[in-house]
PANU-959659 format. One line per field, with one value per residue (C-alpha): residue in one letter; z, x, y. Coordinates in nm, 4 decimals. Each point is the difference from the previous one (the first is absolute). Example, Ala and Ser with C-alpha at 12.3 -4.5 7.8 and 13.67 -1.06 7.14 Angstrom:
BEGIN
residu	A:S
Z	0.7800:-0.0660
X	1.2300:0.1370
Y	-0.4500:0.3440
END
This chain:
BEGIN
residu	X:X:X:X:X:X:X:X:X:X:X:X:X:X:X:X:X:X:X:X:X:X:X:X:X:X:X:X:X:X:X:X:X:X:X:X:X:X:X:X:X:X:X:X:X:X:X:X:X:X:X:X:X:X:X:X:X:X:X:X:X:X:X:X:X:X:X:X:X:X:X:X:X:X:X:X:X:X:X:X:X:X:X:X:X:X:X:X:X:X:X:X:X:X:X:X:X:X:X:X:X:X:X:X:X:X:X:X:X:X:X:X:X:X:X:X:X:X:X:X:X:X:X:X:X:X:X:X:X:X:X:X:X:X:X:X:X:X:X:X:X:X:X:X:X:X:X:X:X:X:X:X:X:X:X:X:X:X:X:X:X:X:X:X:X:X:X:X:X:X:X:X:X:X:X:X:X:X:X:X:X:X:X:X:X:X:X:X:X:X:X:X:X:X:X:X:X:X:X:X:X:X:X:X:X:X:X:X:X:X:X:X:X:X:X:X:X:X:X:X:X:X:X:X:X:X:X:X:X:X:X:X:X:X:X:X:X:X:X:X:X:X:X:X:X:X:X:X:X:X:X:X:X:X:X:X:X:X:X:X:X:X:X:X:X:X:X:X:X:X:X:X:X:X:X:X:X:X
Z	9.7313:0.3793:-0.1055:-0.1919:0.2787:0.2022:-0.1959:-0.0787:0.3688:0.0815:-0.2418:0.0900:0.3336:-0.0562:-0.1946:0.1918:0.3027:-0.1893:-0.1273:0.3833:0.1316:-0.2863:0.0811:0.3745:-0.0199:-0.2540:0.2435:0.2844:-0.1049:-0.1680:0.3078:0.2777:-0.2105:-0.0802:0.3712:-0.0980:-0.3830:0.0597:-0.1790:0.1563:-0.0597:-0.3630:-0.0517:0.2786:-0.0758:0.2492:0.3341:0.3295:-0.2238:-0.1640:0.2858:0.0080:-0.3315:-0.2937:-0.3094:-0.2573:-0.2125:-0.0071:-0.1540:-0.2264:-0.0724:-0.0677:-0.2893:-0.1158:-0.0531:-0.1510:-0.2528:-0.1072:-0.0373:-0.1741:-0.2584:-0.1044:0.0368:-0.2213:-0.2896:-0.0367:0.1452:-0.2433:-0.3291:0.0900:0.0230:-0.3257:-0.1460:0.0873:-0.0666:-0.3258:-0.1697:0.1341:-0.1374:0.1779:0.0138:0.2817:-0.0209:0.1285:0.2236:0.1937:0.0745:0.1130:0.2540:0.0850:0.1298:0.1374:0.2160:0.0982:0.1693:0.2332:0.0835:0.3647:0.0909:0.0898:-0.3247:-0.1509:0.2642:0.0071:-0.4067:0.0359:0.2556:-0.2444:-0.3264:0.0739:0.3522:-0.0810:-0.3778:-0.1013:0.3118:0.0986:0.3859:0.2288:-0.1725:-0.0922:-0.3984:0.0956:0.2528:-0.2528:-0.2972:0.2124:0.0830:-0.3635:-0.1082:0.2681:-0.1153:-0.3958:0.0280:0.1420:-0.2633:-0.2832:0.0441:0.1159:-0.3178:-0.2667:0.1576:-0.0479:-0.3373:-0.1193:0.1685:-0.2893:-0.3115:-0.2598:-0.2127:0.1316:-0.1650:-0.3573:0.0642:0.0433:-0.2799:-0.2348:0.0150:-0.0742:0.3367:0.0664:0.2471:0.2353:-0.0389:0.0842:0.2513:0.2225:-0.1058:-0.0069:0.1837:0.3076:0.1013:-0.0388:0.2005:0.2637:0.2716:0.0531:-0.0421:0.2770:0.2295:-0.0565:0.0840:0.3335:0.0655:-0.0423:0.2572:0.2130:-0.0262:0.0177:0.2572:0.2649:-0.0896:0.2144:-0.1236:-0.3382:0.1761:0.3011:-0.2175:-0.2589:0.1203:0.3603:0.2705:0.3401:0.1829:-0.1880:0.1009:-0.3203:-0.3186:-0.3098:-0.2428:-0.2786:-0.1599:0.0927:0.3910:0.2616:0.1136:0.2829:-0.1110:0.2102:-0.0459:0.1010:0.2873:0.1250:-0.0365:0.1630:0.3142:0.0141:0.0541:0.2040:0.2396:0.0000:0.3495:-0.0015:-0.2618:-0.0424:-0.0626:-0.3101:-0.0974:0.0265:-0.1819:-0.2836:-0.0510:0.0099:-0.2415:-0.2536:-0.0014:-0.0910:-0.2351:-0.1696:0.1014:-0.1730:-0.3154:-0.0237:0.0913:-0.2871:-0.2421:0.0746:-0.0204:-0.3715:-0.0728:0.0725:-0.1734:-0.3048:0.0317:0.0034:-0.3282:-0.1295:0.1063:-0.1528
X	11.4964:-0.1038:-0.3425:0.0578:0.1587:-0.2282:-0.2949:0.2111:0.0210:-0.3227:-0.1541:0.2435:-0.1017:-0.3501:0.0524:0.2407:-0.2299:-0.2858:0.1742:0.1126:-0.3640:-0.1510:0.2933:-0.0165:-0.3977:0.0587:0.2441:-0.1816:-0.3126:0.2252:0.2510:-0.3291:-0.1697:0.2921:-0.0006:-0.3869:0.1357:0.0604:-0.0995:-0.3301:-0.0975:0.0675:-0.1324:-0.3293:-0.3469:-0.1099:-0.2379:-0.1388:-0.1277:0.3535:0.1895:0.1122:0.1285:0.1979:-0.0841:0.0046:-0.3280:0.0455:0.3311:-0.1319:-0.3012:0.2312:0.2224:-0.3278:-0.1513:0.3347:0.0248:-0.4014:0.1300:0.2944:-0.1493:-0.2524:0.2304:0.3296:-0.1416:-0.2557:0.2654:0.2864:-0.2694:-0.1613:0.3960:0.0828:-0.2466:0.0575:0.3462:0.0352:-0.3364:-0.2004:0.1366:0.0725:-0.3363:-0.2212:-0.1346:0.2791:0.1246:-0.3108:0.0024:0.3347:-0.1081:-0.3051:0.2491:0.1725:-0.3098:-0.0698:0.3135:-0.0685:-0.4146:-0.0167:-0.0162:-0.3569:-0.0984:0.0977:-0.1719:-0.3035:0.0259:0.1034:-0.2953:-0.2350:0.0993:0.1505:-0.1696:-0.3616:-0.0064:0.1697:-0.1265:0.3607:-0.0893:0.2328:0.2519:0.3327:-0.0554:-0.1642:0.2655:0.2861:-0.1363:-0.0164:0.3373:0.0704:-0.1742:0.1821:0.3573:-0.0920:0.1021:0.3653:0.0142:-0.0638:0.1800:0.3461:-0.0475:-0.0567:0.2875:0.2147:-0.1231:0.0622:0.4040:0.0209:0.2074:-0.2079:0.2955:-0.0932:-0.3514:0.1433:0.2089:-0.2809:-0.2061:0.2699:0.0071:-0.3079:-0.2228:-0.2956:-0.0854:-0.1862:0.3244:0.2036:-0.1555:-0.0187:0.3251:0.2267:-0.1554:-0.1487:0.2997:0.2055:-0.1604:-0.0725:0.2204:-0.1550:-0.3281:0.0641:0.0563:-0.3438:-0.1583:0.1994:-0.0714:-0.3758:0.0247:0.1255:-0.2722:-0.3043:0.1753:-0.0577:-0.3465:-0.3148:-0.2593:-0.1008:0.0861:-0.2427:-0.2770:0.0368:0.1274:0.1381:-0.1471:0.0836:0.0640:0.0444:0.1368:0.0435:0.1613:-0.2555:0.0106:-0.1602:0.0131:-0.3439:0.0231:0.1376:0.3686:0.1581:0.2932:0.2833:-0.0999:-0.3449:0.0970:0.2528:-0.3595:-0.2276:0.2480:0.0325:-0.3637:-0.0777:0.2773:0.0586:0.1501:0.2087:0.2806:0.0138:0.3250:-0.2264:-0.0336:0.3459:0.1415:-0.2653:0.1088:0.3776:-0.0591:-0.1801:0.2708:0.2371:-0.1616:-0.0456:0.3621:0.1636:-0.2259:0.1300:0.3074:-0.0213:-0.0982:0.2637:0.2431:-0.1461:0.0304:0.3091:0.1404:-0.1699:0.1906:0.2841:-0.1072:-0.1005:0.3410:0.2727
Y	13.5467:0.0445:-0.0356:-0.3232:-0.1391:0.0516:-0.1615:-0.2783:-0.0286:0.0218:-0.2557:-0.2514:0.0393:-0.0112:-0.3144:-0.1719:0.0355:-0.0924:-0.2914:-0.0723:-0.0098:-0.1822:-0.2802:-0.0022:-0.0488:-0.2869:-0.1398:0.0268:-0.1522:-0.2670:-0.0243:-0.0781:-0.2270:-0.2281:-0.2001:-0.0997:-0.1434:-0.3748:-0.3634:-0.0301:0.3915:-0.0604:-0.3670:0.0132:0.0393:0.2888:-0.0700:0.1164:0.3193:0.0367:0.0609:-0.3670:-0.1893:0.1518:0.1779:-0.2904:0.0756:0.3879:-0.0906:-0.2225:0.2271:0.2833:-0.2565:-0.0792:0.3740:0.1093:-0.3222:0.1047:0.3510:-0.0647:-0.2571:0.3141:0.2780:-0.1179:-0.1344:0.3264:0.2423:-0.1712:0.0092:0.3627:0.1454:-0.2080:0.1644:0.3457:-0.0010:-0.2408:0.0974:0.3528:0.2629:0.3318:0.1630:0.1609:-0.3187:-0.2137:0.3046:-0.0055:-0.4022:0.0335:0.3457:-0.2003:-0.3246:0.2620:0.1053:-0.3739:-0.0061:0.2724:-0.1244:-0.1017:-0.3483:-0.0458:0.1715:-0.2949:-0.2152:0.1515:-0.0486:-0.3442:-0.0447:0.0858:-0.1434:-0.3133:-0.0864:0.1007:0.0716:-0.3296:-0.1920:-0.1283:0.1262:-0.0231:-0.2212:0.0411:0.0310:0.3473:0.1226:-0.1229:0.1799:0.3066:0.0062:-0.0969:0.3059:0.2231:-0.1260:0.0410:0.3809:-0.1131:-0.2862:0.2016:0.3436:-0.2478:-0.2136:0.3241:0.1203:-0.2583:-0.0562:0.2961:0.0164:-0.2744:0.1054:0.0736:-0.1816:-0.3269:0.0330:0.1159:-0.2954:-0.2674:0.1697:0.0086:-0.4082:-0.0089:-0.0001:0.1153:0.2558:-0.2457:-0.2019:0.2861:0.0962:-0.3449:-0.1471:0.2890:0.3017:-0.1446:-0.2455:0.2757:0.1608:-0.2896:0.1063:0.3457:-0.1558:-0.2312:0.3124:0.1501:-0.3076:-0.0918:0.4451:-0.1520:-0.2448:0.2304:0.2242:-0.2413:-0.2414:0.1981:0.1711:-0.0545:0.1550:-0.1656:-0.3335:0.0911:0.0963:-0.2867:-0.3372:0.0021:-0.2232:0.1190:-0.3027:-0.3560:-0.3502:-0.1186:0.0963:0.1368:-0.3596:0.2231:0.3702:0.0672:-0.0534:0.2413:0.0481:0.1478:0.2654:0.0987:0.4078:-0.0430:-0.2935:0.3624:0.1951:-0.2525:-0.0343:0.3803:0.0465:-0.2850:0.0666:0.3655:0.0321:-0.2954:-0.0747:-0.3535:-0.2014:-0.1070:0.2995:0.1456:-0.3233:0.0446:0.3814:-0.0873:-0.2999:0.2407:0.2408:-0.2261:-0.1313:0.3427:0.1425:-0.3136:0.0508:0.3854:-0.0596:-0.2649:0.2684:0.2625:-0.2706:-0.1030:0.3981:-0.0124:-0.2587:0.1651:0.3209:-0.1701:-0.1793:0.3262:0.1674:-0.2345
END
């Protein structure tokens, strides 16, 4: 029992202080950049070598790299985990995709830029547009898309597709009218736990579709955008020794942005333990 104790002790320790560093870094970062975060910061096109201006067009960059990604990744994430969980049956086959998606998740960031720079960039001669950064981030959040969405296909009762079949529907028809708005809340998770994940990425952005330093805002998929991840980068390296209010406000407003959209999630969880409870 002393023993017990004491490794109870010691994990929660381990964790609590873990948790306690993770939170006051978070907050710090969040905390100092906060007194930079105004109207003109959010709404300004940037000048004097961004150290003057806002952050308007990496914002709207960033919208428009997610949208891209997000019109590739949920149809062909939603389809490929249909698939696998109404249709493939268990075989080596279907057990390797879903290991292989499995491995996706883990592949470094500029893996996938350095994939995206050369299929979609050069390969497809999109350049340095936002078509070719979008679809890499697309690609990078299909492993997140489809794992959350056979998962939450699967948590559906197999009694609601004898039910559907019994009246006479088809398995397509099963499949999109009963199985995946049943599933639709869950689904809705793994997508916002994809924003999350690409929001913030710099790599595949850098290689693919970000412009450094714009005054305007792209007016087509195949031009240039600035992103708020590699506007952090670009800052970082041009003024190492000198943290610029810029800087700080761009790092606090990124946070945020990602806190909220986890917090979002483990609120959604929640809620669906609940569900799952009474």
């Amino acid at each position: 029992m002393k023993i017990d104790a004491i490794v109870k002790i010691t994990f929660a320790v381990v964790s609590y202080t873990l948790i306690g560093l993770i939170v006051a870094l978070i907050g710090f970062l969040i905390v100092n950049g906060l007194d930079n975060i105004d109207l003109e910061f959010l709404t300004a096109f940037p000048r004097n070598s961004m150290t003057g201006g806002g952050i308007w067009p990496a914002l709207v960059g960033t919208v428009y790299f997610v949208a891209v990604a997000l019109l590739f990744s949920i149809p062909v994430g939603i389809l490929a985990a249909v698939y696998l969980s109404e249709y493939s049956k268990d075989t080596a086959f279907k057990r390797l995709i879903l290991t292989a998606n499995n491995i996706l998740a883990g592949i470094p960031s500029v893996v996938f830029g350095l994939f995206g720079l050369s299929l979609f960039s050069i390969t497809f001669g999109f350049g340095t547009s936002v078509l070719a950064g979008g679809l890499t981030l697309g690609i990078m959040s299909l492993p997140y898309i489809i794992s959350n969405t056979h998962e939450s296909l699967t948590a559906v009762p197999y009694s609601y597709r004898e039910a559907s079949l019994a009246l006479g529907a088809n398995r397509a028809e099963t499949s999109f009218r009963i199985v995946l708005p049943a599933s639709f809340s869950r689904i809705l998770t793994g997508v916002i736990i994809a924003i999350g994940r690409i929001i913030g990425e710099t790599a595949p952005v850098l290689f693919t579709g970000a412009a450094f330093y714009i005054t305007r805002n792209p007016t087509g998929p195949f031009e240039p955008a600035m992103a708020l991840p590699t506007h952090i980068f670009v800052l970082s390296a041009v003024y190492p020794d000198n943290v610029t209010p810029k800087l700080e406000g761009s790092i606090s407003l990124l946070l945020i942005i990602v806190v909220v959209l986890f917090l979002l999630v483990a609120i959604r969880r929640r809620k669906e333990t609940k569900k799952l409870e009474v």
